[in-house]
C-alpha positions as MATLAB code, in Angstrom:
seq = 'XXXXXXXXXXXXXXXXXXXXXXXXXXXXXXXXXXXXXXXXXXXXXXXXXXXXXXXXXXXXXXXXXXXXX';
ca = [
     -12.457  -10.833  -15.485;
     -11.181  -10.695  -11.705;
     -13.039  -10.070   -9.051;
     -12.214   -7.227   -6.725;
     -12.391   -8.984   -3.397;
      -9.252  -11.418   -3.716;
      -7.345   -8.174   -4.850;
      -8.371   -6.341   -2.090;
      -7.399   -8.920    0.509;
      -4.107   -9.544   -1.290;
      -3.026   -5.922   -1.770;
      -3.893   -5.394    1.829;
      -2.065   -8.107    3.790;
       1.024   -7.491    1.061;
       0.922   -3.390    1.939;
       0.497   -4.285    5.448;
       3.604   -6.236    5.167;
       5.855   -3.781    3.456;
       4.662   -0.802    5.816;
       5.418   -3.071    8.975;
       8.726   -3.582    7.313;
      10.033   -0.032    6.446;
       8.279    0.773    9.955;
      10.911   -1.798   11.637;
      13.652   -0.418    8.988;
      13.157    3.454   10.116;
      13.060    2.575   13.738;
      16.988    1.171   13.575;
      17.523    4.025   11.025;
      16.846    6.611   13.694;
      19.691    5.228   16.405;
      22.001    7.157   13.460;
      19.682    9.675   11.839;
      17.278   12.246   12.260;
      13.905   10.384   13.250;
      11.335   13.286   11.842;
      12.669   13.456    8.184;
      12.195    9.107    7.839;
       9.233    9.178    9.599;
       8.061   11.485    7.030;
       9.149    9.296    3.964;
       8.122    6.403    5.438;
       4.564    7.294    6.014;
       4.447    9.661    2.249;
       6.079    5.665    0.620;
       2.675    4.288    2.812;
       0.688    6.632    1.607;
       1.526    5.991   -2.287;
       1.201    2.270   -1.814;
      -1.901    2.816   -0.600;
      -3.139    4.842   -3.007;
      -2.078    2.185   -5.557;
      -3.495   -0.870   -4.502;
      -6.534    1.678   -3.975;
      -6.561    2.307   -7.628;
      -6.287   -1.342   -8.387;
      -9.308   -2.352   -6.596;
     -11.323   -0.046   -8.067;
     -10.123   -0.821  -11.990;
     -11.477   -4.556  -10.877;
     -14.665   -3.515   -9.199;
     -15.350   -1.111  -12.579;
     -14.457   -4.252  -14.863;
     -16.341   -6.549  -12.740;
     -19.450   -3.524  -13.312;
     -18.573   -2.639  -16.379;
     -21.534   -3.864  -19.379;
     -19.475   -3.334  -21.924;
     -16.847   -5.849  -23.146;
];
């Protein structure tokens, strides 16, 4: 059984660190492309990882709550 906490945290500093990196990516992007259409992938790729780790946290906190084995 794993706790939800420690998944949480982790999933949150590492989607932190991906978004701050495709951030950084689309900003030199847009010197050559369009910067409206990246923005827009960037923050929809954000927006699924979030979503994600979301859904992990909550299978752990239902395990963790779960009774049955």
């Amino acid at each position: 059984m794993v706790a939800a906490g420690p998944i949480a945290a982790w999933l949150s500093a590492r989607n932190d660190a991906l978004a701050n990196l495709a951030i950084i990516l689309v900003d030199i992007l847009t010197i050559w492309f369009a910067p409206g259409w990246l923005d827009i992938i960037v923050g929809v790729g954000i927006g699924i990882l979030n979503a994600d780790a979301a859904r992990a946290v909550w299978k752990a906190a239902r395990a963790k709550t779960d009774p049955t084995p």
